[in-house]
C-alpha positions as CSV (number, residue, x, y, z in Angstrom):
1,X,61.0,-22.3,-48.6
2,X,64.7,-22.7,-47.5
3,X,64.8,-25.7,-48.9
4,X,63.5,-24.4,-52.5
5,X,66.4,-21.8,-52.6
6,X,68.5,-24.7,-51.7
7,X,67.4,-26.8,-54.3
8,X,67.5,-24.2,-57.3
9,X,71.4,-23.3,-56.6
10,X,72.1,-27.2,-56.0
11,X,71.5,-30.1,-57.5
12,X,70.0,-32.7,-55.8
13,X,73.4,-35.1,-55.9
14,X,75.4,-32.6,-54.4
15,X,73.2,-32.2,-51.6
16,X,73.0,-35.7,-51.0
17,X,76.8,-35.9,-50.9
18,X,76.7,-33.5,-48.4
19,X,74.0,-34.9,-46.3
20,X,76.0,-38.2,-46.2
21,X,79.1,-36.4,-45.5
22,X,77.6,-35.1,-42.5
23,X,76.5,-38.3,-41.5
24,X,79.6,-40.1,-41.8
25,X,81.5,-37.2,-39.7
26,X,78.8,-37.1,-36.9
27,X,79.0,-41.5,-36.6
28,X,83.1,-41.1,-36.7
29,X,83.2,-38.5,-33.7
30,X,81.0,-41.0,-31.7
31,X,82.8,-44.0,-32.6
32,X,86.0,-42.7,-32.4
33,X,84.9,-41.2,-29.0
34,X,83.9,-44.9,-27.9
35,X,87.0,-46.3,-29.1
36,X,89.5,-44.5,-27.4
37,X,88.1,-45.0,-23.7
38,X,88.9,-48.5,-23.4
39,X,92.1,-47.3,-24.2
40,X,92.9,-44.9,-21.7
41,X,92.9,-46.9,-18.9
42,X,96.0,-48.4,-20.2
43,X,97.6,-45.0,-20.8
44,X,96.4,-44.4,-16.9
45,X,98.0,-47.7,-15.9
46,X,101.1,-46.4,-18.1
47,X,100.9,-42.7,-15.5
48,X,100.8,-45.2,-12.7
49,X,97.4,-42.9,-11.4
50,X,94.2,-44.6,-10.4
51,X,91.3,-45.2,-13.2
52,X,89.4,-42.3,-12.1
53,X,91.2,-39.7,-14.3
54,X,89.5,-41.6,-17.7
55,X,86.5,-39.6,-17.2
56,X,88.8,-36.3,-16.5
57,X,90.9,-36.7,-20.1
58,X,87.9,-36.7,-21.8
59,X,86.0,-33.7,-19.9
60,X,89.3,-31.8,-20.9
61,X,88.9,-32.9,-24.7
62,X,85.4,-31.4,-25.0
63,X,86.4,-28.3,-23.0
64,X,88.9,-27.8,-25.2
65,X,86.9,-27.7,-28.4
66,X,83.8,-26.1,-26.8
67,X,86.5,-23.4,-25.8
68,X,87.2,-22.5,-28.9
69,X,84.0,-22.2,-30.8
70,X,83.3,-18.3,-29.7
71,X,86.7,-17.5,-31.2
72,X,86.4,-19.1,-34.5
73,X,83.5,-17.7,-36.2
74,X,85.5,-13.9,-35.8
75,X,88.4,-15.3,-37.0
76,X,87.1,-17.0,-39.5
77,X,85.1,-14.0,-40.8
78,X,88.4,-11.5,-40.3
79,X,91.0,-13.9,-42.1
80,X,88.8,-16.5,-44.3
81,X,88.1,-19.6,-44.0
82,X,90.6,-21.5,-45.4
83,X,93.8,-19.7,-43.1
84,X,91.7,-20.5,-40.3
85,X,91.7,-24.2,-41.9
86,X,95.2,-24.8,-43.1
87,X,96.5,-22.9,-39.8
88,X,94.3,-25.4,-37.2
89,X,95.6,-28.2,-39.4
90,X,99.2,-27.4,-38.8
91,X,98.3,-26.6,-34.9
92,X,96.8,-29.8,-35.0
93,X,99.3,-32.3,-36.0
94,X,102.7,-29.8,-34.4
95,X,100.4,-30.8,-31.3
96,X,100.0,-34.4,-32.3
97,X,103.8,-34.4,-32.3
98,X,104.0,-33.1,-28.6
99,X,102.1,-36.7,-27.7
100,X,105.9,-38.4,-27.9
101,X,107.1,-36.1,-25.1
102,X,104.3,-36.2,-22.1
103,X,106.0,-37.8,-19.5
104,X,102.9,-36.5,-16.7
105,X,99.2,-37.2,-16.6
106,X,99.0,-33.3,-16.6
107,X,100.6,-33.2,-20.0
108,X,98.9,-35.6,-21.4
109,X,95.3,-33.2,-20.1
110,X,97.4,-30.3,-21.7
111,X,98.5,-32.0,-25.1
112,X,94.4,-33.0,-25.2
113,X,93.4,-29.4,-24.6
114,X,95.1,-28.1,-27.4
115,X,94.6,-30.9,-29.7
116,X,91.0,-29.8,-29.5
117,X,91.6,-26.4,-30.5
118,X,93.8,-27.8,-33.7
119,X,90.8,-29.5,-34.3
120,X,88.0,-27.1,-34.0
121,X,89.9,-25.0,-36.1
122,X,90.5,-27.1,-39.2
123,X,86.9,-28.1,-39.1
């Protein structure tokens, strides 16, 4: 039945679009995921801190965006959708520009943390 309703206000094509959208965004978070780690263990080398805090950067990133997700769906709902967007989109990359300035491994965890959140929010 949900999927009747679904059909009579789209067309199938659009639909399809969307399906392979979803795909194509759920593959890149893995992959992108499994590229950066081999990766950090140069920018641990760069700290001068053992290999053991790869695991922790990471662990930060997803707490970061799970963080979030309770606080989106109000604001989202009190603002609109596209504030929310274009506002996490410019928290995102003003974040992105902190990266040239981390000069500890505990701003590089910070500048993660809050990367997420720009993230989450201009999904």
């Amino acid at each position: 039945m949900i999927f009747h309703s679904i059909e009579s206000k789209y067309n199938h094509s659009k639909l399809n679009l969307f399906v392979i959208f979803l795909l194509i965004y759920e593959i890149s978070t893995y992959i992108a995921n499994d590229m950066i780690m081999p990766g950090m263990i140069k920018v641990v080398n760069s700290f001068q801190t053992s290999e053991s805090y790869v695991s922790t950067s990471l662990s930060i990133y997803i707490l970061g965006g799970a963080s979030l997700q309770i606080v989106v769906g109000p604001l989202s709902d009190h603002f609109g959708r596209r504030p929310i967007m274009i506002a996490g989109a410019a928290f995102f990359f003003s974040v992105l520009f902190l990266f040239l300035f981390h000069f500890l491994l505990l701003h590089l965890y910070g500048v993660d943390f809050f990367k997420e959140w720009g993230f989450v929010l201009s999904l």
